[in-house]
MARDREN-210274 format. One line per 2 residues: number of its first residue (from 1); for each residue x, y, z of N, C-alpha, C. Coordinates in steps of 0.1 Angstrom, whole numbers, plus 2048, in hexadecimal, padded with zeros to 3 digits. Layout:
NUM	X Y Z X Y Z X Y Z  ...
//
This chain:
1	881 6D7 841 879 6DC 84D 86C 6D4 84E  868 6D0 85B 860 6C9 85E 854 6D1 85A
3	845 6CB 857 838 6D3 851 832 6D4 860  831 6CD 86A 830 6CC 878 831 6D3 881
5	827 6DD 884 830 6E8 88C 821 6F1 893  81F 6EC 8A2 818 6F1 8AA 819 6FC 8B2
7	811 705 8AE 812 714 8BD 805 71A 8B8  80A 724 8B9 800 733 8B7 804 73D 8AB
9	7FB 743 8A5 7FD 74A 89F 7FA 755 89C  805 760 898 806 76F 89F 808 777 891
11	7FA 781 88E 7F8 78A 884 7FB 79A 881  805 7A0 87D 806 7B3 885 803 7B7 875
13	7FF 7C1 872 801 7CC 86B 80A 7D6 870  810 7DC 860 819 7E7 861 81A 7F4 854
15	81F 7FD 85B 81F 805 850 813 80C 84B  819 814 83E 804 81D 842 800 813 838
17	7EF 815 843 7E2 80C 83A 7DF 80F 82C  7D8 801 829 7D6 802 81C 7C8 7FF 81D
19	7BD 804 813 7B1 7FF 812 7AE 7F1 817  7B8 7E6 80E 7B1 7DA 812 7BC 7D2 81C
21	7C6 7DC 826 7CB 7D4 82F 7C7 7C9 837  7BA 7D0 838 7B4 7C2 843 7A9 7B8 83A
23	7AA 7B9 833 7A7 7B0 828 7AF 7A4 829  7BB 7AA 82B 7C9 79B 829 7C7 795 83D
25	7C5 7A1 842 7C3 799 850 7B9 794 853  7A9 792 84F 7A0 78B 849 7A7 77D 845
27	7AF 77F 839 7B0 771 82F 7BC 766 83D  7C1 770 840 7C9 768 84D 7C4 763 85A
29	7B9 767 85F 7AD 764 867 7A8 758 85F  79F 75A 857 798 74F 851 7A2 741 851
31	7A8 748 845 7B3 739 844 7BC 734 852  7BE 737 859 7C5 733 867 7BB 72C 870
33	7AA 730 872 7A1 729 874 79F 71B 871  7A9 719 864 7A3 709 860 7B0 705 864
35	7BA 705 867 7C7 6FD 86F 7C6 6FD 87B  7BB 6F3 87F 7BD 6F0 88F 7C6 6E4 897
37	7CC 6E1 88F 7D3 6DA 895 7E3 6DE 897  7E6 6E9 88F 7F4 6F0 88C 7EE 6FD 897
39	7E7 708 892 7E6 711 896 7DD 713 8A9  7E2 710 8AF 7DA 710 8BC 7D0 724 8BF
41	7D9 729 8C1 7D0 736 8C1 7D6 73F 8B6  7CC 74B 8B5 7CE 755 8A6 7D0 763 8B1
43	7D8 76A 8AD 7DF 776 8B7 7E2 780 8AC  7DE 78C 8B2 7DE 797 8AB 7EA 7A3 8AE
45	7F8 7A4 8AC 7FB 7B1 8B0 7F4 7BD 8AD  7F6 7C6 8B8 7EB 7D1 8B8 7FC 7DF 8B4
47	7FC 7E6 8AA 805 7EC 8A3 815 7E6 8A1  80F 7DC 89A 81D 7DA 894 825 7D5 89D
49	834 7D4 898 83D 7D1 8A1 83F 7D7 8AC  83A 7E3 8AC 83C 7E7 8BA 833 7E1 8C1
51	829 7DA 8C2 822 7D9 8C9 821 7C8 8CD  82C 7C3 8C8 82F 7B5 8CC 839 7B5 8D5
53	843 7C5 8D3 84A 7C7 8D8 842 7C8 8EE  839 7D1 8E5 831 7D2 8FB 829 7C5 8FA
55	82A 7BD 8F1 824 7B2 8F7 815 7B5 8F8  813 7BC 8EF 801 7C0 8ED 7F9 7B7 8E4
57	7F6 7A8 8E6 7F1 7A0 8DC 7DF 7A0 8E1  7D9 79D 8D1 7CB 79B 8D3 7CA 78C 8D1
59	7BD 78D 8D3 7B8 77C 8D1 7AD 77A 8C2  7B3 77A 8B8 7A7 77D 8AC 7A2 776 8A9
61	7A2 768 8B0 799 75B 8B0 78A 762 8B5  78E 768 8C3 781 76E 8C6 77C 778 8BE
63	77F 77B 8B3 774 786 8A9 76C 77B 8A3  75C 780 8A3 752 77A 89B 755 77D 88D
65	74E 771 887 753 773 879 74B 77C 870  745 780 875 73A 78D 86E 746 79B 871
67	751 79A 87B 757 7A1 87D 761 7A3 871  769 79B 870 772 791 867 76E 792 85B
69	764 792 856 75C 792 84C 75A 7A3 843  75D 7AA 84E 75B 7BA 850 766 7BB 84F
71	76F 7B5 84F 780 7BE 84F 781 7C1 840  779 7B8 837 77F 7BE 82A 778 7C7 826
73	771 7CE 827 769 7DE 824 76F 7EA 831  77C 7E3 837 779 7ED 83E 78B 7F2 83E
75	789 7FD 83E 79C 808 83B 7A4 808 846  7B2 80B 845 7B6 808 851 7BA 7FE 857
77	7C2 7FE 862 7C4 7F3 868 7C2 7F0 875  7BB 7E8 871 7B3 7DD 87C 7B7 7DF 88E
79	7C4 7DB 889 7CD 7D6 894 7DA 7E0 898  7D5 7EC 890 7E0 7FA 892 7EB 7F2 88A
81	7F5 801 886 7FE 7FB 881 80A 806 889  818 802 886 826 80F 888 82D 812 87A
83	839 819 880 842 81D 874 84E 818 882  84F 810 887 857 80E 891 865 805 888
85	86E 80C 88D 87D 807 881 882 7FD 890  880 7F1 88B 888 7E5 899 899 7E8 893
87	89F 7ED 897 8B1 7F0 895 8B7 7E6 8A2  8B5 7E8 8AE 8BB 7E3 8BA 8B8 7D6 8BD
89	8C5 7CB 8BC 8C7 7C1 8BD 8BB 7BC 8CC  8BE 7C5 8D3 8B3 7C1 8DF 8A4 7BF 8DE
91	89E 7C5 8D0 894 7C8 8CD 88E 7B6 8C8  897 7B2 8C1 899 7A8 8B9 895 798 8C3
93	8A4 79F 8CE 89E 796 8D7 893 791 8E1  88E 79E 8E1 880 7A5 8E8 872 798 8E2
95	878 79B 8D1 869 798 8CB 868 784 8CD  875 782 8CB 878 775 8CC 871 76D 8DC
97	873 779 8E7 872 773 8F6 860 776 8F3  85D 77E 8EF 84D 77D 8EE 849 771 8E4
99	84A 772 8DB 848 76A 8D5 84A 755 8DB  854 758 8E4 857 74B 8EA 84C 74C 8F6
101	84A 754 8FC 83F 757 909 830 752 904  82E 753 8F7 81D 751 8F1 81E 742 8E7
103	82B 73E 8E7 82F 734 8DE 825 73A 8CF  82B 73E 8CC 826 745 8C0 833 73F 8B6
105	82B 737 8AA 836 72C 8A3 832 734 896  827 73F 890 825 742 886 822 74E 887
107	82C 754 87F 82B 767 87F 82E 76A 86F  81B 774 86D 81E 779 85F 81B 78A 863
109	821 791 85F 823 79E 85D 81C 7A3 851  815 7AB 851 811 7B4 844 818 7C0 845
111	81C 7C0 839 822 7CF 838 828 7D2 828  833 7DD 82C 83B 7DF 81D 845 7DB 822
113	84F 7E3 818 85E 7DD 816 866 7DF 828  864 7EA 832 86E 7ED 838 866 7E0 844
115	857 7DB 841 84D 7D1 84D 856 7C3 846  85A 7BF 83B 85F 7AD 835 86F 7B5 83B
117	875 7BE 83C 881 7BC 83D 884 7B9 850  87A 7BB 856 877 7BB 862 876 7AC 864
119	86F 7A8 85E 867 795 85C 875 78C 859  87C 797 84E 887 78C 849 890 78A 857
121	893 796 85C 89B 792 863 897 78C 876  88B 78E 879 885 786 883 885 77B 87E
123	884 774 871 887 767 86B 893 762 86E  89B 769 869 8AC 764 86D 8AC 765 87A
125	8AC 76D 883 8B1 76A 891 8A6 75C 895  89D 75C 895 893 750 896 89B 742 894
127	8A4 742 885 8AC 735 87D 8B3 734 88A  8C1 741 88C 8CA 73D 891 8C8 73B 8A0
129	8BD 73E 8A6 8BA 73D 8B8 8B5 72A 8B5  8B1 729 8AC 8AF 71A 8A7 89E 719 8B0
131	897 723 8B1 886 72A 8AF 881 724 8A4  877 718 8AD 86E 714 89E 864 720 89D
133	864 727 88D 85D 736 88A 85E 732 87E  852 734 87A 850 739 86B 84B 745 869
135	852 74C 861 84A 75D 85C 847 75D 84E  83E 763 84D 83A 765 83E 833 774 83C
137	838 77A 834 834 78C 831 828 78C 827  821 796 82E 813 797 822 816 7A4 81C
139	819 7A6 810 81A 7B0 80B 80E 7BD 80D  814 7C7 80C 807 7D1 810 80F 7E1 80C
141	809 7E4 804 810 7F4 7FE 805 7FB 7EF  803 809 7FB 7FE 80D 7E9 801 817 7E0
143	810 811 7E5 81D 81B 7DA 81E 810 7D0  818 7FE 7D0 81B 7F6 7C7 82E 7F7 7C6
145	835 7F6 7D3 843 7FA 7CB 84D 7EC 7D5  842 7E1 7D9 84B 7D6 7DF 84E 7CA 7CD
147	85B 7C6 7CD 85E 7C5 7C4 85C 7B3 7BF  85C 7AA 7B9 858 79F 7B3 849 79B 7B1
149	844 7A3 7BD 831 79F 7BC 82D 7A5 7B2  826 7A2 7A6 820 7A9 79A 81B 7B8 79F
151	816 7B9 7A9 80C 7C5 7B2 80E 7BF 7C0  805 7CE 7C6 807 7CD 7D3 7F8 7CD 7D7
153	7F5 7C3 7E2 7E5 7C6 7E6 7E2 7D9 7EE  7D8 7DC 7E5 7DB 7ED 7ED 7D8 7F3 7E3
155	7E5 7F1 7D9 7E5 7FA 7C9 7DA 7FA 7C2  7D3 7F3 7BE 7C6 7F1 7BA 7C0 7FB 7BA
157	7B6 7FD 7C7 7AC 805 7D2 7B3 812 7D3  7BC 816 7D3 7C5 821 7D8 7C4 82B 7C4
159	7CA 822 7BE 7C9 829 7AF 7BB 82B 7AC  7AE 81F 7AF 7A3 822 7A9 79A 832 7B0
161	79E 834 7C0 79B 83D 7C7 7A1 84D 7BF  7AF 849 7BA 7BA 852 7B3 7AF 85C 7A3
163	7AE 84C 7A2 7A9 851 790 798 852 78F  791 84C 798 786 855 79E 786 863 7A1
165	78E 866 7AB 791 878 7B0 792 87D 7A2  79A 87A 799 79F 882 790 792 883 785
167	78B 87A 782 782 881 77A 778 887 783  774 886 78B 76E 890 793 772 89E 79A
169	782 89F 798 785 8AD 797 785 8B3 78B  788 8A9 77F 78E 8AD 772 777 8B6 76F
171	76F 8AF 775 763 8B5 76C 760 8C3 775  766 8C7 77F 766 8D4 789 76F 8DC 782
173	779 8D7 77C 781 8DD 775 780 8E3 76A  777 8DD 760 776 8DA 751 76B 8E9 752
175	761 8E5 75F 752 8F0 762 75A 8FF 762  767 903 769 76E 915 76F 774 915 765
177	77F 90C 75D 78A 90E 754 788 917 74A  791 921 743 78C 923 739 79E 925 733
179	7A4 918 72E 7AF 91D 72D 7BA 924 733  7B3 926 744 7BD 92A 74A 7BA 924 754
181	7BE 917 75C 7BA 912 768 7C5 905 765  7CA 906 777 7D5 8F8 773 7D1 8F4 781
183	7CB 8E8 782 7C5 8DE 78E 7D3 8D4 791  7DC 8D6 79A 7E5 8C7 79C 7E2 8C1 7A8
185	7DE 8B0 7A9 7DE 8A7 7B0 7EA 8A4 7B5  7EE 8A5 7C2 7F9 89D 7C7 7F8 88F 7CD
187	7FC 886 7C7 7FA 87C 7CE 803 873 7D6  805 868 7E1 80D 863 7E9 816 85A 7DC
189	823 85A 7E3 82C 852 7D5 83B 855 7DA  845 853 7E2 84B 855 7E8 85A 854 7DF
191	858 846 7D6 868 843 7D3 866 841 7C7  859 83F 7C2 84F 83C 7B5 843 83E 7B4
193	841 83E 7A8 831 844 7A0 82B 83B 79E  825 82E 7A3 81C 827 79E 80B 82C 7A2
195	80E 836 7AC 803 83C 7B0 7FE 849 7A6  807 84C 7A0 804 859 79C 800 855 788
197	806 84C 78B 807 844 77D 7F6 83D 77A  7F3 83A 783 7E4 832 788 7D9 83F 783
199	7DF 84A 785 7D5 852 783 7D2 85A 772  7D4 84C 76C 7D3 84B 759 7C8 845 758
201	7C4 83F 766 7B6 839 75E 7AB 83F 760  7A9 84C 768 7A1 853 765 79C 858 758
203	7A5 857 74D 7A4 85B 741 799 84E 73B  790 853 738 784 84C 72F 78F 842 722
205	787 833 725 78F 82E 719 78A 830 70E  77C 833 70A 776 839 6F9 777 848 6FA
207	780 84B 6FD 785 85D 6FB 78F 85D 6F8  795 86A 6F2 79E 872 6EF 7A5 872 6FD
209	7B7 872 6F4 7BA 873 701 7BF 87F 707  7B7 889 707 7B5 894 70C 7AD 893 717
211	7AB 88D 71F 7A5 88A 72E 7AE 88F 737  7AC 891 744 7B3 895 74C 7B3 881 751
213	7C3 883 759 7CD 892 759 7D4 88E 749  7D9 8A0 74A 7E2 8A1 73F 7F0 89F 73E
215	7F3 89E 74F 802 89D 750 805 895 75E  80D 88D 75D 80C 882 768 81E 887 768
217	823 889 778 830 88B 77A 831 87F 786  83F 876 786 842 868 787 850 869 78D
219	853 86B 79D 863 86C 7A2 86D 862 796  867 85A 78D 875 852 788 877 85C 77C
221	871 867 77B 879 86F 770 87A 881 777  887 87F 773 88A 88E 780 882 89D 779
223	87C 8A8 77C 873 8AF 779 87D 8B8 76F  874 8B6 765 87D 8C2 75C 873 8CF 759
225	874 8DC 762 86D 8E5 764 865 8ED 754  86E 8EE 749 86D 8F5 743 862 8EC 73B
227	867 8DE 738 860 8D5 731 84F 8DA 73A  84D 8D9 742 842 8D9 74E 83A 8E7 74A
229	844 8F0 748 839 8FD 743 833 8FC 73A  83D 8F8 732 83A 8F3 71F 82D 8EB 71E
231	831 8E0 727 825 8D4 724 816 8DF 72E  81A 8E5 733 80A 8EE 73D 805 8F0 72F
233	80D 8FC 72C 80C 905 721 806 905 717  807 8F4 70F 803 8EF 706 7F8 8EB 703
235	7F0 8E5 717 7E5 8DB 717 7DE 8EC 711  7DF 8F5 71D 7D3 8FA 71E 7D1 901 711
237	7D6 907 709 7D9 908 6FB 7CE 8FE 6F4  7CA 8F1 6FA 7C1 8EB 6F3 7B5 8E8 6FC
239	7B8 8E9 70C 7AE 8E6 716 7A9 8F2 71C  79D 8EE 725 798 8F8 72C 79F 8F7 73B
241	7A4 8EF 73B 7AE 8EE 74C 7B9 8E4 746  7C5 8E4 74C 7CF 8DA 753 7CC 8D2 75D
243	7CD 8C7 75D 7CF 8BA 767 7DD 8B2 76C  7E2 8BA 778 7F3 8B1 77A 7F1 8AC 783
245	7F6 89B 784 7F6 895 78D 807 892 791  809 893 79D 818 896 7A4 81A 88B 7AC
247	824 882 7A8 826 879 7B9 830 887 7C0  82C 885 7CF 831 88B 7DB 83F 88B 7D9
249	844 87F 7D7 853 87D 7D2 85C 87E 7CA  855 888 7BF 85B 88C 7B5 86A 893 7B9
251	871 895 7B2 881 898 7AE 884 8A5 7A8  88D 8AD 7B2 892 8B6 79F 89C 8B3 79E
253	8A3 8B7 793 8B1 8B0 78B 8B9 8AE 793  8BC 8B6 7A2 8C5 8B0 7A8 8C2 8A6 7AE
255	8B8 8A1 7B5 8B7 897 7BA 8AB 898 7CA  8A7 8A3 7C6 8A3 8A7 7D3 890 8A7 7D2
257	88D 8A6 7DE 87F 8AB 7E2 879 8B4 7DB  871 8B3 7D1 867 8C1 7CD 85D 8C5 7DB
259	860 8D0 7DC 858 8D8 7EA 859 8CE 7FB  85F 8C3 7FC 862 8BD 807 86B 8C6 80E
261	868 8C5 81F 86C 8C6 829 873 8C1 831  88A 8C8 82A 893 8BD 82D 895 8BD 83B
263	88D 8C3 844 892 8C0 852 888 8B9 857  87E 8B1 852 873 8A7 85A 879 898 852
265	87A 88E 858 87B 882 85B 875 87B 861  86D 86D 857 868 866 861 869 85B 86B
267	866 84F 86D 870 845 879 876 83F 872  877 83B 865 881 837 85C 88B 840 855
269	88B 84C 858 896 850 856 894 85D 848  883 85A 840 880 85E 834 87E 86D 834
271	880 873 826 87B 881 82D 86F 880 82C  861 88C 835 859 88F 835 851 893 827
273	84C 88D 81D 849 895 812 839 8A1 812  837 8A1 807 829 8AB 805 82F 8B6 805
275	82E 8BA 7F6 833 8CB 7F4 831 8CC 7E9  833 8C0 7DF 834 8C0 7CE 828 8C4 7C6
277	81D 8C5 7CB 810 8CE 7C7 812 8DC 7CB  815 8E0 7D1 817 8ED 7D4 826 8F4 7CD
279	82B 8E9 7CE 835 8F1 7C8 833 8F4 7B4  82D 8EB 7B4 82B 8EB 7A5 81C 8F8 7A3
281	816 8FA 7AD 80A 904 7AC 816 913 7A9  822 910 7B3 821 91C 7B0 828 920 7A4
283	830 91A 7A1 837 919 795 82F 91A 789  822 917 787 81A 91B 77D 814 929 77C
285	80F 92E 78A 80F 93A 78D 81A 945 789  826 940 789 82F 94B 78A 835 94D 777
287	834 93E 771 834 940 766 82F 942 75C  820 93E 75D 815 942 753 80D 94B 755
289	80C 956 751 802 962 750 7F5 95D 74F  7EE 965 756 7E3 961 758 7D9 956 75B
291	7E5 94A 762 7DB 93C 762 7D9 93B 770  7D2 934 777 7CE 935 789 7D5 922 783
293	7D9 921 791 7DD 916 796 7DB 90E 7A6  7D2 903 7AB 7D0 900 7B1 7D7 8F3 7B3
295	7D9 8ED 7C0 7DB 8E0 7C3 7D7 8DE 7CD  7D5 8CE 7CE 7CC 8C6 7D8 7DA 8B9 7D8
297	7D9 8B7 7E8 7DC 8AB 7EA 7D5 89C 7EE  7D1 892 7E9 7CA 889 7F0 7CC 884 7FC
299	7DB 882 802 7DE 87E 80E 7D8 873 80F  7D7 86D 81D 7D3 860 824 7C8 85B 819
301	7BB 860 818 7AF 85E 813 7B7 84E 808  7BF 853 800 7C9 84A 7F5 7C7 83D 7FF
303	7CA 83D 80A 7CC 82D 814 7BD 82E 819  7B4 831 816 7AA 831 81F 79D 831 81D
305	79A 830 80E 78E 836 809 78A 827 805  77D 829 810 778 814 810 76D 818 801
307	76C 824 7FE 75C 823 7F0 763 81F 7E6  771 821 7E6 778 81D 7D4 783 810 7D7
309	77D 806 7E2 786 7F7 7E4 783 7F0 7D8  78C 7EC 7D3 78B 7E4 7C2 788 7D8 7CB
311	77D 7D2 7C3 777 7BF 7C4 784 7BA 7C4  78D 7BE 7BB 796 7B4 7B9 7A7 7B9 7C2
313	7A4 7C1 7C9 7AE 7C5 7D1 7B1 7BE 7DD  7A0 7C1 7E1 79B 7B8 7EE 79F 7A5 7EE
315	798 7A6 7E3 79A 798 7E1 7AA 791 7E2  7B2 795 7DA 7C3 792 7D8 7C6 796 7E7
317	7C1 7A0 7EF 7C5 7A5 7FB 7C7 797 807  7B6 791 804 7AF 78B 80C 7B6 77B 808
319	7B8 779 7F8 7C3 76E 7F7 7CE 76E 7F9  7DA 77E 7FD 7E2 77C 802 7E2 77A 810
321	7DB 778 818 7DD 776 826 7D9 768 828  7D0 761 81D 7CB 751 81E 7DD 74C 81C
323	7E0 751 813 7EE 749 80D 7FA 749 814  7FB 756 820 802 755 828 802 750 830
325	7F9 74B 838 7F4 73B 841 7F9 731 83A  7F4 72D 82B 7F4 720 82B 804 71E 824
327	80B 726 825 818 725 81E 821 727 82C  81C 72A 839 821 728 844 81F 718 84D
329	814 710 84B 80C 704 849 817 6FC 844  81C 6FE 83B 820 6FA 832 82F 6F8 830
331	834 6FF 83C 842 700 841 84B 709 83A  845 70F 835 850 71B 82E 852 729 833
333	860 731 837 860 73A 841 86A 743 83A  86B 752 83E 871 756 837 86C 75B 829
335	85F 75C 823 858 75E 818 84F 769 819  851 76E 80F 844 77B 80C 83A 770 7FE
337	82D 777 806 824 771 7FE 827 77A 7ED  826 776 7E1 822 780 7D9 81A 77B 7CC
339	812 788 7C7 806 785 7BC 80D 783 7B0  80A 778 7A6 811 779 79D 804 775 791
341	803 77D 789 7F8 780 783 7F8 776 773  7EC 76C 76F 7EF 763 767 7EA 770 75D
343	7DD 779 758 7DD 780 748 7EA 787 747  7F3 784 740 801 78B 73A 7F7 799 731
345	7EF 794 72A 7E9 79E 725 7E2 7A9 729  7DF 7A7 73B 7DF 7B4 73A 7CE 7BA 738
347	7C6 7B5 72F 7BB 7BB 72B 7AD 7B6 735  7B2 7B1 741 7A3 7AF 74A 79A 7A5 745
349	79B 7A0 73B 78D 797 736 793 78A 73F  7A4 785 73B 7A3 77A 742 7AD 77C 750
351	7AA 788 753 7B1 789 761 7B1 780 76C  7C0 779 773 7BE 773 77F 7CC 772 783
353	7CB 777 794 7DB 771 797 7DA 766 79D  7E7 761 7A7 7E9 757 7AC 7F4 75B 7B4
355	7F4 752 7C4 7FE 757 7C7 80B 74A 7CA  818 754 7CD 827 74E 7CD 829 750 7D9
357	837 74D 7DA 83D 757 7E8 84F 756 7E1  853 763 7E8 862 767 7E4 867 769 7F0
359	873 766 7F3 879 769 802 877 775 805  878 779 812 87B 786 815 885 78E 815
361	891 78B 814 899 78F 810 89E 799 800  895 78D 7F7 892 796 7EB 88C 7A1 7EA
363	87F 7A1 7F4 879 7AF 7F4 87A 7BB 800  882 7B5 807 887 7C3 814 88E 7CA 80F
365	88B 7D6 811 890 7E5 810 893 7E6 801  88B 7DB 7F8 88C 7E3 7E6 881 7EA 7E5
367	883 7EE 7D7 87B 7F6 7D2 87A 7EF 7C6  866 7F3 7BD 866 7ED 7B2 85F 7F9 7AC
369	86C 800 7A4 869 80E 79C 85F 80F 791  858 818 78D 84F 816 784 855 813 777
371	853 80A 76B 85A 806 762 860 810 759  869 815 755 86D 81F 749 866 820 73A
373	861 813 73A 85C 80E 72D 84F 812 72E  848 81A 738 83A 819 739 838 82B 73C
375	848 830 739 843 83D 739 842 843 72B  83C 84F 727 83D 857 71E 84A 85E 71B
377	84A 85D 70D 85A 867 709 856 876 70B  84A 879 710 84B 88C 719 84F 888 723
379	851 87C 72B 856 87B 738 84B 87E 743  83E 881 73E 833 886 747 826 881 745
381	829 875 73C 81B 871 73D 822 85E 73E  818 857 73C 817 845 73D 810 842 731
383	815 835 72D 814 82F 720 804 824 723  800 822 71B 7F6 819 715 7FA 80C 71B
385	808 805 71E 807 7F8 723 805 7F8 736  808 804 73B 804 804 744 7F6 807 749
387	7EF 80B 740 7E0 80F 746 7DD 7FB 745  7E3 7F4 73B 7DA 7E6 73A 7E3 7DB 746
389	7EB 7E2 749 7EE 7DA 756 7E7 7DD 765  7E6 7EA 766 7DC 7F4 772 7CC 7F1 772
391	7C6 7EC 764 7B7 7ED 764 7B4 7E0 769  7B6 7D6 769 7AF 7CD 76C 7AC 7CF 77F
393	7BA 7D7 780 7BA 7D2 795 7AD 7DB 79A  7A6 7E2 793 79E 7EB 799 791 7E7 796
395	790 7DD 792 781 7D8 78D 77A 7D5 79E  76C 7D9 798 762 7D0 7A6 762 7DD 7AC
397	75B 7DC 7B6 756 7E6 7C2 752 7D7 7CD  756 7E1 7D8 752 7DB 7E7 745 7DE 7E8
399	73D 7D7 7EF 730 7DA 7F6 732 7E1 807  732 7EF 806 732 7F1 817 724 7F2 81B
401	726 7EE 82A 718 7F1 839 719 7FE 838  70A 804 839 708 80F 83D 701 810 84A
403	703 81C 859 6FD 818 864 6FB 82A 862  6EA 82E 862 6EA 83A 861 6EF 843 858
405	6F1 83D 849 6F3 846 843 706 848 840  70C 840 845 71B 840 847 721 835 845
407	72A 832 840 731 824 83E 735 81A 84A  72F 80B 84D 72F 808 85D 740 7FE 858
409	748 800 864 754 7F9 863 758 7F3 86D  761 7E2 869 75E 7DC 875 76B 7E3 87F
411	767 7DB 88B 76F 7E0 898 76F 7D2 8A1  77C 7D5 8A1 782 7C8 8A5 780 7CB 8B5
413	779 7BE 8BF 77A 7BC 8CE 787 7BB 8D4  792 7B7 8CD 7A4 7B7 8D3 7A0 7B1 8DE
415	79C 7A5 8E1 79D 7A3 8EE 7AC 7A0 8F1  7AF 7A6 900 7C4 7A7 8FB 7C6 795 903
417	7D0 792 905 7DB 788 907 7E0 790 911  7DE 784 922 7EA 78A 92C 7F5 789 923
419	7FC 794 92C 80E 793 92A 813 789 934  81D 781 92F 824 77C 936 834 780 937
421	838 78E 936 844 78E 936 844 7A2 93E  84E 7A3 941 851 7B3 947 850 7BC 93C
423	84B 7CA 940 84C 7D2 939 857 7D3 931  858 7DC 923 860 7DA 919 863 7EC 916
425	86D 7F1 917 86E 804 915 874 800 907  86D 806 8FD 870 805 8F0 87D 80D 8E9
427	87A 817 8F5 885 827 8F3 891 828 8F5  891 81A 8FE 8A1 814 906 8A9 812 8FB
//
């Protein structure tokens, strides 16, 4: 493939936000700035695929760079994002006739697994229409569950927010408990626990490991109820409260949703989760005499909370989107960017990654399960080699603007791009 290759180049987010999403759309602004001779303009889709789909592009060249500069303290996404499933062949050829209308020769997508399986295959139709396109996927999830990248930019910020909450419920907790109090956190975690897993580092490393939480439950091990009383039963026996932390997606033996809602689905087809705190509230209630049982879910806040963005989240964020430019520059298409971390050990002194790229094809529509080897033989807690792969990504704090008292966040001008083509019914 020739290195040679003049147009424009077109940036979407997808999928739900992560802390440092626009951190990676930053690092793809910046670095696309210095290829003027390859890159003629920088274009924003405004939600995702669907919105290349109406032909809704911005011009991000025109954001000032004090703007630009602002994207990485700030949550959310920039440029909107969808959960839009492209299925219909016409859809495909939709993006292609746009994409030929703006001569747009460089398309990177941020997203997760269901946004690169989207890329992979606007890649292939691209090969076979014989469309000079290069695509490159910026990884982005803070399930951590897209598979060959050591981590995912997101996970970081998302766990440090996680295991923050938790010792600041665990000391509200510690203040009413008296041996009879069970606090469970539910946290987002759909197919895997790396989120729920994340929330071991709350536990003080010169303490006993009697910190909350006391019991971390992980969809890759199916709920064994009685085990679950036993282990309540046990803590508070030696604690003043319980601490359980729940992915949403947990399992019981058969296979199913703890407390999900089998008649909601979302545009991919998933069930609707959020129940597994509640269900487990009441289950404590009904079997232990005398203990009160509460749960809280964190919800969105997990994708959203700019006070607990790890230094080093932002940063890997903001070098994944540099490296997706220059590995498009560079003539390579069809690749997901990914972090591949040189300390094997693990212990933060000599932390550093570096990034690769893996086709897309490797990483559409997998999954990268939490390790077996990093769970506990109760099946309800995480081992010691995982807290020293999780600690380093949470190091650093962001500096945010304050305007009155409040966190100031930037806001993109979108100045849009005529359309050059007819309306598009998505619904058709």
């Amino acid at each position: 493939m020739s290195q040679e290759l003049s147009g424009n180049l077109l940036v979407a987010q997808s999928g739900g936000p992560t802390p440092v999403i626009n951190a990676s759309l930053a690092g793809v602004i910046t670095e696309a700035l210095q290829y003027e001779d390859n890159i003629v303009e920088i274009y924003g889709g405004l939600n995702g695929i669907q919105g290349i789909l109406n032909e809704q592009l911005v011009d991000l060249a025109a954001e000032s760079q004090q703007t630009v500069r602002a994207l990485r303290q700030t949550p959310g996404a920039a440029l909107g994002t969808c959960r839009y499933k492209v299925k219909k062949q016409q859809d495909f050829d939709r993006i292609l006739e746009v994409f030929a209308a703006h001569d747009i020769r460089y398309f990177l997508y941020i997203g997760g697994n269901d946004s690169q399986d989207t890329a992979a295959k606007i890649n292939a139709l691209a090969v076979e229409r014989g469309y000079a396109l290069r695509v490159i996927g910026v990884p982005k999830t803070i399930d951590n569950d897209l598979p060959v990248t050591d981590h995912c930019p997101g996970y970081g910020s998302a766990v440090k927010h996680i295991a923050a909450t938790v010792r600041e419920m665990a000391l509200d907790n510690s203040a009413i408990g008296q041996h009879d109090f069970v606090s469970i956190l539910e946290v987002m975690g759909r197919s895997t626990g790396w989120l729920a897993a994340g929330s071991v580092l709350a536990k003080r490393r010169n303490a006993l490991l009697d910190d909350a939480p006391h019991i971390i439950l992980l969809p890759e091990e199916r709920f064994n109820q009685q085990a679950f009383i036993e282990g309540v039963q046990a803590v508070l026996r030696k604690q003043k409260y319980c601490f359980v932390v729940v992915s949403e997606g947990l399992l019981d033996p058969e296979g199913n949703f703890l407390g999900a809602d089998a008649t909601r689905v979302d545009a991919f087809g998933h069930a609707v989760l959020g129940g597994a705190g509640e269900y487990l509230r009441a289950l404590v209630e009904q079997n232990i005499a005398g203990v009160r049982a509460r749960s809280a879910k964190l919800g969105i806040s997990q994708r959203v909370a700019a006070h607990h963005i790890s230094q080093t989240d932002s940063d890997e964020a903001f070098l994944a989107g540099k490296a997706a430019v220059q590995a498009a520059i560079a003539g390579e298409t069809g690749k997901m960017v990914v972090l591949v971390r040189e300390d094997k050990d693990g212990n933060g002194a000599s932390y550093a990654t570096r990034t690769s790229l893996t086709p897309l094809d490797e990483v559409a529509n997998n999954v990268k399960l939490f390790p077996a080897a990093w769970i506990g033989e109760d099946k309800m807690s995480v081992g010691y080699q995982f807290s020293k792969y999780v600690y380093p990504l949470i190091q650093g704090e962001m500096p945010l603007a304050y305007a009155d008292g409040l966190p100031k966040f930037a806001q993109l001008i979108a100045e849009r791009i005529a359309r050059k083509l007819d309306a598009y019914d998505v619904t058709k």
